[in-house]
N, C-alpha and C positions, 0 to 999 in steps of 0.2 A: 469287299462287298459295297454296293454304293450306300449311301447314306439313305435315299428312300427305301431300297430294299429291306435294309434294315430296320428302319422304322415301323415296315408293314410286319417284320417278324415281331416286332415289340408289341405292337397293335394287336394282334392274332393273339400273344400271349395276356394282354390284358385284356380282350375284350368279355370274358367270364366277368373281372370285378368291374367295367362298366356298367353290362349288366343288372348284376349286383345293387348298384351306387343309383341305376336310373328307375329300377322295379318300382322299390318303394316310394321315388317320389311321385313316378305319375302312375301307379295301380294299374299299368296295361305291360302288360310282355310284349307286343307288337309297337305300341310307344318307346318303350324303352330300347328296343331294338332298333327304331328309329333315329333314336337321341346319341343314340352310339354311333351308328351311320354318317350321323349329319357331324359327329366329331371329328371322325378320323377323315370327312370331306375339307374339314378346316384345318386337322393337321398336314394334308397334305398340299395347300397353298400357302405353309409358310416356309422359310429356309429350316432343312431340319440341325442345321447348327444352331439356331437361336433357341432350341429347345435340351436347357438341361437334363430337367429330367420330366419324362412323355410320359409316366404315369400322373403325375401330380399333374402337370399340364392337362392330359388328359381329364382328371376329376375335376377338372375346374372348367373346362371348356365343357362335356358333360352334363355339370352341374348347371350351367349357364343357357343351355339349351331346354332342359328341363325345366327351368323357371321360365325363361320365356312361355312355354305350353301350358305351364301353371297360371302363368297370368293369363293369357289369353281364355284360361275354361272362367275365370274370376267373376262372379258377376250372372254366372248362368247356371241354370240348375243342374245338378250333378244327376242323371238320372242312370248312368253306367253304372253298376256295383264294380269293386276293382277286381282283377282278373286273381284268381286262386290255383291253386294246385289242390287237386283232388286227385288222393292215393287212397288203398287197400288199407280197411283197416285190420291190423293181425294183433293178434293177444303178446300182450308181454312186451310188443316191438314198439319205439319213438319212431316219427314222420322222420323220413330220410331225404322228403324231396320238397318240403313248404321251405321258401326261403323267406317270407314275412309271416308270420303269427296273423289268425285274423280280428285279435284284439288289439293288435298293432296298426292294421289296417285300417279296422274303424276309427282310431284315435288318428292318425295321419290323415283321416278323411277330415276330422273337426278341423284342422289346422287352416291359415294361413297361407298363399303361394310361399313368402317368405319366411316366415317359421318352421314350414315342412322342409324346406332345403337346410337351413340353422339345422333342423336335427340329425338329418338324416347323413350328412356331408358330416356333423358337428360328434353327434352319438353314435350312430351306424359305422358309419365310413371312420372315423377317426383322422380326418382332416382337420390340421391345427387352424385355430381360428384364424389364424389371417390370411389361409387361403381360403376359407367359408366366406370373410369379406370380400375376398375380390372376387367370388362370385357374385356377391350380394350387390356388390359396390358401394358398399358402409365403412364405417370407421371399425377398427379393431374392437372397440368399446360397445358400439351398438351391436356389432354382431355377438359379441361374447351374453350380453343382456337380451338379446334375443334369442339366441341360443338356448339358454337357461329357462324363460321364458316356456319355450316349447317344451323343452324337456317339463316341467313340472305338470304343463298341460295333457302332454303323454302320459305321465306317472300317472295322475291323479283318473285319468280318464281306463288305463289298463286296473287301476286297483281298483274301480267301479267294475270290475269285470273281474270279481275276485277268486271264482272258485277254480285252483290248477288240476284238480283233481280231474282224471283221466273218467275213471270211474262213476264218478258221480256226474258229471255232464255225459254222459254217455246212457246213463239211468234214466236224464231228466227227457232227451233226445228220440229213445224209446217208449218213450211214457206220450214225449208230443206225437208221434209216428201211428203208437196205437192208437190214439184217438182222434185223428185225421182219420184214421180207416175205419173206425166204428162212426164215424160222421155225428162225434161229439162234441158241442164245440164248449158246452158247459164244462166238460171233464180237459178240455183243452187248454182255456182259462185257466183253470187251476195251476198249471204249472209254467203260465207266465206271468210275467210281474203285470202288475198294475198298469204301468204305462208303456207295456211291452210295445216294441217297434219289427212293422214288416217293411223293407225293402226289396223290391226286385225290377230288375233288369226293367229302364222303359215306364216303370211309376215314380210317382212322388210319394214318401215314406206314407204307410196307413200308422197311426197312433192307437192302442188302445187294447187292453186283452180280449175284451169281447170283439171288437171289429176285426183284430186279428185274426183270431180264432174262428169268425167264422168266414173271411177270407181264405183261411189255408183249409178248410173243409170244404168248399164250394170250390176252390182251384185243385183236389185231390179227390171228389170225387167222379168217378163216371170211369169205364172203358178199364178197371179192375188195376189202382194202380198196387206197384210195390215198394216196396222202401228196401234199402241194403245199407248195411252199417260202415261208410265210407269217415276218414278224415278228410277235411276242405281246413287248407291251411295249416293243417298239423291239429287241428280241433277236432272231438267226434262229431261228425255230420253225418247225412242222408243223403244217398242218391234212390230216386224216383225213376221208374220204370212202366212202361207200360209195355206190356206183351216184348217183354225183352229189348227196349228199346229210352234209350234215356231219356227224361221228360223233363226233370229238371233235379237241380244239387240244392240241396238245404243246409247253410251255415249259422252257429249259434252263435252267440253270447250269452254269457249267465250273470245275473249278481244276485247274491242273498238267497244261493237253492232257488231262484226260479230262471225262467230262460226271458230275457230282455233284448233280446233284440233276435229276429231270423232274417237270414240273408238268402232271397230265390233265386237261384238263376235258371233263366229260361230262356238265353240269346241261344237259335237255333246253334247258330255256329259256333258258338262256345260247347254246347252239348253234342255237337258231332264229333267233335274231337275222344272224347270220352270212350269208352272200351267196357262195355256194363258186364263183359265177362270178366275180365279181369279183375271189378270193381268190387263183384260178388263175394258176399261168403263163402 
């Protein structure tokens, strides 16, 4: 078999964990399918004898592609939420198709261009640090201290997000839902933090439980919506319906029993994809 032939079967076999490797660092499934693209555009202009081994090769060219996109967003306001997977929620069953957490999310959002690759290449992927340098194009030393760095930034930002409890964000979820529908935004407050944050699709974050609150009651009412008990990212969330038809997905975060942050999406296209039969109870 010729040597590119082969490389394309190698390619096809890894391209699942490039996937993988490019999701979390740039939050878009269609970026990431790019980044994979524009990789195996590169492996295939060079001699495929010079390439030991095309997985590791691969995470690193990858890698390198991904940062470039990382820096280039640098500097400009992030007003995309990052792309989720929203599955059925069923009793008793774990999210079989989130391949990032969206408490992961949020905290890979706080990062860095260059700290989000450190972790994700470094914790995620388990790429030993000196092939995370030569992505970076640092010293062994700086990236391992950068590395470390993020990860504690991660840590500390997921254990702000402390409650694992399926159950109980699921409670706090249906309690924001019913009160969005009863057009309460007093009774809404109550079950978000003090300095609860809204996000969505095309805004700059709202800060505040009362401006929240009565944010997501002025965008849920009118035209009789519904809510269905969905996970977005492997979390309990909300998908929004009106007359059978999807309006928008609601993603949480909790800390300290209240919900701290919701995440809207409302990009048309993102919501067509979706399948509100399927989504339903």
């Amino acid at each position: 078999m010729p040597d590119h032939e082969r490389q394309a079967g190698q390619f096809e076999h890894l391209r699942p964990r490039m996937r993988a490797l490019a999701y979390p660092l740039l939050g878009s499934f269609d970026e990431a399918e790019e980044a994979v693209r524009e990789a195996w555009v590169r492996l295939g202009r060079i001699n495929p004898e010079e390439v030991a081994d095309v997985s590791a090769w691969l995470a690193v060219v990858t890698g390198r592609v991904c940062l470039g996109l990382l820096d280039a967003r640098a500097g400009r306001p992030r007003l995309r939420l990052p792309d989720v997977v929203v599955e059925p929620e069923r009793s008793g069953e774990e999210s079989q198709a989130a391949p990032v957490g969206l408490a992961l999310l949020i905290a890979l959002d706080g990062l860095a261009p260059a700290e989000r690759v450190a972790f994700v290449l470094h914790d995620l992927v388990r790429l030993h640090v000196d092939q995370v340098a030569t992505v970076l194009e640092r010293t062994t030393a700086d990236t391992r201290k950068l590395a470390e760095q993020a990860s504690r930034r991660v840590r500390e930002a997921r254990e702000a997000d402390g409650d694992d409890r399926p159950a109980a964000r699921r409670r706090l979820v249906d309690a924001f839902c019913a009160a969005v529908l009863d057009g309460a935004p007093a009774a809404l407050a109550a079950v978000l933090e003090p300095e609860a944050e809204l996000r969505a699709d095309g805004w700059h974050p709202l800060r505040g439980a009362h401006e929240v609150a009565e944010r997501a009651v002025a965008l849920c009412q009118g035209g009789g919506p519904a809510f269905a008990p969905v996970l977005v990212a492997g979390s309990p969330g909300a998908l929004v319906t009106r007359d059978g038809v999807p309006a928008a997905v609601l993603g949480f975060a909790v800390r300290a029993g209240r919900i701290s942050r919701v995440h809207l999406l409302l990009a048309p296209e993102r919501l067509a994809a979706l399948d509100a039969d399927a989504l339903g109870p």
